[in-house]
N, C-alpha and C positions, 0 to 999 in steps of 0.2 A: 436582284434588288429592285423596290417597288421604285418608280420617282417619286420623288415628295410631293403631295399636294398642298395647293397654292391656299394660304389664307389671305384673305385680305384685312389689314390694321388699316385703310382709308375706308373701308366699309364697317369695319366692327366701331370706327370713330362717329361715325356717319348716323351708325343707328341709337348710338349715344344720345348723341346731338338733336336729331329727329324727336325720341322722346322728352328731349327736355324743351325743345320748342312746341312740343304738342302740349308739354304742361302747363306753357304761357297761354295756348290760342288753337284749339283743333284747325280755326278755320283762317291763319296769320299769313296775313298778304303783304311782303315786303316791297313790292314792287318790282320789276324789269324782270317778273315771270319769276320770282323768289319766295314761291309757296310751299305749306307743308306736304300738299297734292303731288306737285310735281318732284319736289326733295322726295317723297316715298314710292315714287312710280322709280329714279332711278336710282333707289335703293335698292327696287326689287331687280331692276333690271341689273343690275353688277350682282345681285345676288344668283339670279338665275344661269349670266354667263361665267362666274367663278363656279356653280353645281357643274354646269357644262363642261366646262375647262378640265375638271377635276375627275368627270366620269371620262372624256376623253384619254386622260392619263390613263386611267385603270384599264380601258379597253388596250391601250399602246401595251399596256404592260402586258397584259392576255396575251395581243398579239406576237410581241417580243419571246413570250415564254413557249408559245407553239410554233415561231420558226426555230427556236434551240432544241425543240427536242423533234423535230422532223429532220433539223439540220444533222442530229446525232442519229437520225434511224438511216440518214443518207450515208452517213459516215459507214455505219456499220452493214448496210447491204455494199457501199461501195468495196469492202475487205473480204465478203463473203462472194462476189462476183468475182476477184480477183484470187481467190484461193479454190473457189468451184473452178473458172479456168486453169489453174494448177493442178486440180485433181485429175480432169478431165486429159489435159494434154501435158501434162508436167511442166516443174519449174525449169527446164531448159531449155524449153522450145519456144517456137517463133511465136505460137502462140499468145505465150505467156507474156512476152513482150509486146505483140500488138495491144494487150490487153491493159499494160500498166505496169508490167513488173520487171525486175534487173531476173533476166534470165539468171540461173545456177552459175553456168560457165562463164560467166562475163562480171560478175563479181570480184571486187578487188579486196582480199583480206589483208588489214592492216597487223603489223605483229604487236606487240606487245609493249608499249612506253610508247609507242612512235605516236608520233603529235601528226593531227591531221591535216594539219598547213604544213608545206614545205619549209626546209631550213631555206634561207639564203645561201645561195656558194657566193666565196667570195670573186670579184672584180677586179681586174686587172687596169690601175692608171697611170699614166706616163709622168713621169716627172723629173725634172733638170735633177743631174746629180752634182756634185764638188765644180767639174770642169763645164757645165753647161751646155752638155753636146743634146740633152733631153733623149737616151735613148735607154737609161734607168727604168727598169719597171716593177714598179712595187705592190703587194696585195694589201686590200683593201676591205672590211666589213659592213 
């Protein structure tokens, strides 16, 4: 997905405004450097860094889109390295294990329902019975 580029509503206000002071006075000098001159120089200038900003995004995007599909040519020579070594010296050798992979023989097959976390066994704790001598022990989950 692309990132969104940026609009700016203080510049789209801006250039509002710019026209409608140009329609009072092309040449309107408000004083303390509060001209139409200067109001349009950094109009252009937020105009220019919001294109910048915005082609920036689109290269990130480029670049993001060309480390995910190297990232998947890596993936998939990584499996083809790992099955050529299998071919080459089979899945039961030491090989095949320096190389990344559960050897054949060393594989543990799970059977059928069996949950891949362990059950808890229960726990054995002490606890005072009737006469208080505490040597009761009862199971626990």
């Amino acid at each position: 997905m692309a990132r969104r580029k940026r609009t700016s509503i203080v510049l789209e206000k801006a250039v509002r405004r710019a026209a409608g002071v140009n329609s009072i006075d092309p040449s309107l000098d408000l004083g303390n450097g509060l001209t139409l001159p200067a109001f349009s120089t950094l109009i252009e200038t937020m105009r220019t860094r919001e294109n910048a900003y915005n082609s920036a995004l689109s290269s990130l995007d480029k670049l993001y889109r060309e480390m995910l599909e190297t990232e998947n040519e890596l993936a998939d020579m990584t499996e083809h390295m790992l099955l050529a070594v299998a071919t080459r010296y089979g899945k039961s050798s030491v090989e095949y294990g320096m190389a990344g992979g559960i050897p054949k023989n060393q594989r543990r097959k799970g059977l059928r329902g069996e949950s891949p976390t362990p059950t808890p066994q229960p726990s054995f704790v002490a606890s005072a019975d009737s006469n208080g001598n505490g040597n009761k022990a009862t199971a626990t989950t």
